[in-house]
C-alpha positions in Angstrom: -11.7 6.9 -21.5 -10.4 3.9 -20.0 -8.1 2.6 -17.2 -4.9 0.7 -18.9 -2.8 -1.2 -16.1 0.8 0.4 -16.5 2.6 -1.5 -13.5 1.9 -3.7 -10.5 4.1 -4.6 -7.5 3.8 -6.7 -4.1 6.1 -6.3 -0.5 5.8 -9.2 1.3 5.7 -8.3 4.8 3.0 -7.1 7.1 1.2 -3.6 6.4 2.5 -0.8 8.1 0.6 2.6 8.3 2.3 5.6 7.8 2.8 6.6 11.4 2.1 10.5 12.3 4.5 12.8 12.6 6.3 13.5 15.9 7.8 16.5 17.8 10.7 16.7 19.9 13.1 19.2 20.5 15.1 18.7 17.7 12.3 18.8 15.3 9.5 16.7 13.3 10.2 12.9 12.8 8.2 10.3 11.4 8.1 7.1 13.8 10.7 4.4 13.6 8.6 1.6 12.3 7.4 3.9 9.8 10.6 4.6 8.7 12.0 1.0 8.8 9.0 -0.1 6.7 8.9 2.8 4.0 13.0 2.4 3.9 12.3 -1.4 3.2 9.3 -1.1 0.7 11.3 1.5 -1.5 14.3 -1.5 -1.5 12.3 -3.7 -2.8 10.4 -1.6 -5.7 12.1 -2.0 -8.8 12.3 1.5 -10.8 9.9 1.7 -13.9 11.5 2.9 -17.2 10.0 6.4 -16.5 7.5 8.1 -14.2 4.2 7.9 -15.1 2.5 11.3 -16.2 -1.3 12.5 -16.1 -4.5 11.0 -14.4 -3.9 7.9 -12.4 -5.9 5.0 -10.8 -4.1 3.4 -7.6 -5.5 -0.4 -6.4 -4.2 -1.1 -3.3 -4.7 -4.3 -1.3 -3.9 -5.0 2.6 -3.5 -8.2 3.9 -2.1 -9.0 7.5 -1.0 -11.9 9.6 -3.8 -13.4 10.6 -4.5 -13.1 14.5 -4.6 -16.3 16.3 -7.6 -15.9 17.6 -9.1 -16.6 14.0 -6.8 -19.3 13.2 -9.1 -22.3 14.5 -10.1 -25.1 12.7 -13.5 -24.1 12.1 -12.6 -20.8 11.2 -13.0 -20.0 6.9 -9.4 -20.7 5.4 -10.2 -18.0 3.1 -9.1 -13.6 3.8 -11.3 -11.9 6.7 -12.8 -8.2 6.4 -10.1 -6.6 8.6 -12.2 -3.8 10.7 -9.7 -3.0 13.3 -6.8 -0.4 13.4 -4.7 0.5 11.7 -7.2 2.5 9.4 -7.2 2.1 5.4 -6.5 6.0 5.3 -3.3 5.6 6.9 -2.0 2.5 5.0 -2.8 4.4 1.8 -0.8 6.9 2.8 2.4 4.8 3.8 2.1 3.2 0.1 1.1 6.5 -1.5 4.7 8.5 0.2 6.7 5.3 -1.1 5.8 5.1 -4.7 6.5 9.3 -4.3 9.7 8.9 -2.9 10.2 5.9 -5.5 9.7 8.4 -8.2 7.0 5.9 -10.1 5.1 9.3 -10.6 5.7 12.8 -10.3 3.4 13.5 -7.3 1.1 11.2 -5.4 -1.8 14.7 -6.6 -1.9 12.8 -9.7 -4.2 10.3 -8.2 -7.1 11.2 -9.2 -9.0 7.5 -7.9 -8.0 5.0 -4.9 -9.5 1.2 -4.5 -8.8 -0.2 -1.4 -8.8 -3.0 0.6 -8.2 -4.5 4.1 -7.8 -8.2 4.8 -6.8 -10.8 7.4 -5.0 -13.2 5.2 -6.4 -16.8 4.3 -5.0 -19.3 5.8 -2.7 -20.2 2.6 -1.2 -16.9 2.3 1.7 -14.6 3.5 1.0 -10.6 4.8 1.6 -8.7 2.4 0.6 -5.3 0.3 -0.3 -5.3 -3.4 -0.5 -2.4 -5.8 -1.7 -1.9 -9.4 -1.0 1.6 -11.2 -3.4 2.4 -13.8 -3.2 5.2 -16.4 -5.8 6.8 -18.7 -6.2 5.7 -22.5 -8.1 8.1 -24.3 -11.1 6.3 -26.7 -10.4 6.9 -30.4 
């Protein structure tokens, strides 16, 4: 068996981890940034011809605006390990509940393998978040 790339897909804007869950008295809701940011990544993905079925392989990568304090001159112009919050759990979650709610796939349980990762952009470069969906092709 083998991963096939089915589709691929960038936002360009600054990751946004899916926020947890909040309680007031008129119920659950999910934080407003949250919501602005999964409302504005499921504008911008274009609908696939149909939702993918079986096994699937999500690549996900992170990259956000680069803090000024690594913005010098003698800093590398390429990405930076990003090691601070928010964690890669909870980005993967935010992109996992859009392409849900985007209906690219039946149910986000049909992941059966994440790659991930977290990045300070280079200096040449825009935030943004980049996925790859990958199904199974059987060997003949």
């Amino acid at each position: 068996m083998m991963w096939i790339l089915h589709s691929q897909g960038t936002f360009h804007a600054d990751p946004v981890a899916l926020g947890r869950p909040r309680m007031s008295r008129f119920g659950a809701y999910t934080p407003k940034k949250s919501r602005e940011y999964q409302q504005s990544m499921l504008d911008a993905i274009q609908a696939t011809e149909e939702q993918v079925t079986g096994p699937i392989k999500l690549s996900v990568t992170f990259c956000h605006k680069r803090p000024q304090r690594l913005n010098r001159k003698r800093d590398t112009a390429a990405r930076i390990p990003k090691v601070t919050k928010p964690d890669i759990d909870n980005l993967i979650k935010m992109v996992l509940d859009v392409l849900t709610k985007a209906e690219v796939w039946v149910d986000d349980n049909q992941v059966v393998q994440v790659v991930a990762e977290d990045w300070y952009c280079s200096k040449a470069e825009e935030p943004h978040t980049q996925w790859r969906i990958y199904t199974m092709q059987e060997d003949n």
